[in-house]
Every structure is written in C-alpha cells, then in structure tokens.
N, C-alpha and C positions, 0 to 999 in steps of 0.2 A: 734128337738127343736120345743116348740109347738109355735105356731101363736099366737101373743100377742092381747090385747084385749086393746080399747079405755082404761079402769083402767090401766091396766099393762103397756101400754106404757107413761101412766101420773105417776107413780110413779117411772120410771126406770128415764126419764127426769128430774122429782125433786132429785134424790138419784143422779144422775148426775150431777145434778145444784151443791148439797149441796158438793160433794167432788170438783169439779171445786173449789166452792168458796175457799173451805178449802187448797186447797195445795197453790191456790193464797196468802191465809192470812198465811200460812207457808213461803211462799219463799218473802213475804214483809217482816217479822220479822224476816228472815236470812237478806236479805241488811240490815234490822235497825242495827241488832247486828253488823256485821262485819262494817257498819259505825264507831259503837259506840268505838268497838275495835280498827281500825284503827285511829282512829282521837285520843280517849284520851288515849291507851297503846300505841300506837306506833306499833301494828300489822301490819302485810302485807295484801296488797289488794286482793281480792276474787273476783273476779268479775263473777266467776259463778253463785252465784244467781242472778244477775244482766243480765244477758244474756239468760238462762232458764226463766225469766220473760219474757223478752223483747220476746222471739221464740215463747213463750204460746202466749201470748198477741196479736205477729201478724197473727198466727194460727188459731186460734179462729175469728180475722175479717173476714180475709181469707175465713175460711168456708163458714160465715155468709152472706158475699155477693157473694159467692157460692152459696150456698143454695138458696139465695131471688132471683139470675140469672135464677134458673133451675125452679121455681115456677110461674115467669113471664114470661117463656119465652114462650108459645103458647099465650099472653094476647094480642089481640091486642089494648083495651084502654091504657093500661098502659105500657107507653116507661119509660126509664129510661137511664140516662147518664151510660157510663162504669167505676162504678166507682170503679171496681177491678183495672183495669189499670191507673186510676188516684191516686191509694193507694199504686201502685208497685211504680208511678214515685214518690211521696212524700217521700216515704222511701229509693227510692238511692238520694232522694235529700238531705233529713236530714243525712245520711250516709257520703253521700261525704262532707257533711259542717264538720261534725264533725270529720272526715278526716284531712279534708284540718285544721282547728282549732289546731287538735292534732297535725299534722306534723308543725304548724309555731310554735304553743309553746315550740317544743319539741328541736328547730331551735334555738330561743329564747332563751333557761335556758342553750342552748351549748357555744353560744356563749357568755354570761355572766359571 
C-alpha cells in the first residue's frame, strides 16, 4: 500500500464525508417511509432503521472525542473535562428513562 500524501488523505476524508453523509440521508428516509407506512396503511413497525441510526450516530461521537482525547493528550495548556464518560452516563440515563416510560405505559394500556 503506498503512503498517502497530504492530497490523498484530503480527498479519501471528503469521499468519506460524502458517503457518511449519504447512508445517513438513506437511513432518515427509511424512518420517514416506514413512519409514513405505519401511521397512514396500518403497516408494522421497523424499528431497524431507527436503531442503525441511533448505533452510527453514537459511533461517530464516540470516535470523535476519541480522537480529540489522543490529540490532547501530551498538551499541557489544554485540559479538558471527560467528556466521553459524561456521554456514556447521558446515554444510560436517557436509556433508562425511556425504559422506565416504555415499561409504565406498557403497565398502563394492560391494565385498561
């Protein structure tokens, strides 16, 4: 493999950008559809694409303050809060609410 070059590594980044963007604007216009489907025919819910978004989406933070961790991290002007670990605990926080939400409603339309 040869050694990529300041060009080479700015075009493979953009061609990377541009397909990221693209499978994102694919898998929003699979929820739209299968909304559209569910709500006005009466189709069954999919939540696949709903769930491959949400795994990309927190993948990609993930990285990203990966990545900004490993770059500062011999710096010593610039500290920085942990904010991987403030991004794991936000996401079992919203996890569990939406948890706890689904299991009381679900409590709710049984006993109805």
């Amino acid at each position: 493999m040869k050694k990529m070059d300041e060009m080479d590594r700015n075009i493979q980044l953009r061609s990377e950008s541009i397909g990221y963007r693209a499978a994102m604007f694919a898998l929003i216009v699979w929820i739209l559809y299968d909304l559209w489907n569910y709500w006005f025919n009466g189709g069954a819910k999919n939540v696949l694409p709903t769930t491959l978004t949400i795994i990309v989406l927190i993948i990609q933070q993930f990285s990203a303050i990966s990545i900004k961790r490993k770059m500062i991290a011999g710096d010593e002007e610039y500290k920085e809060p942990n904010q991987l670990l403030r991004l794991v605990i936000l996401i079992v926080l919203a996890l569990s609410m939406v948890l706890s939400a689904g299991a009381y409603l679900s409590t709710v339309s049984f006993a109805a």
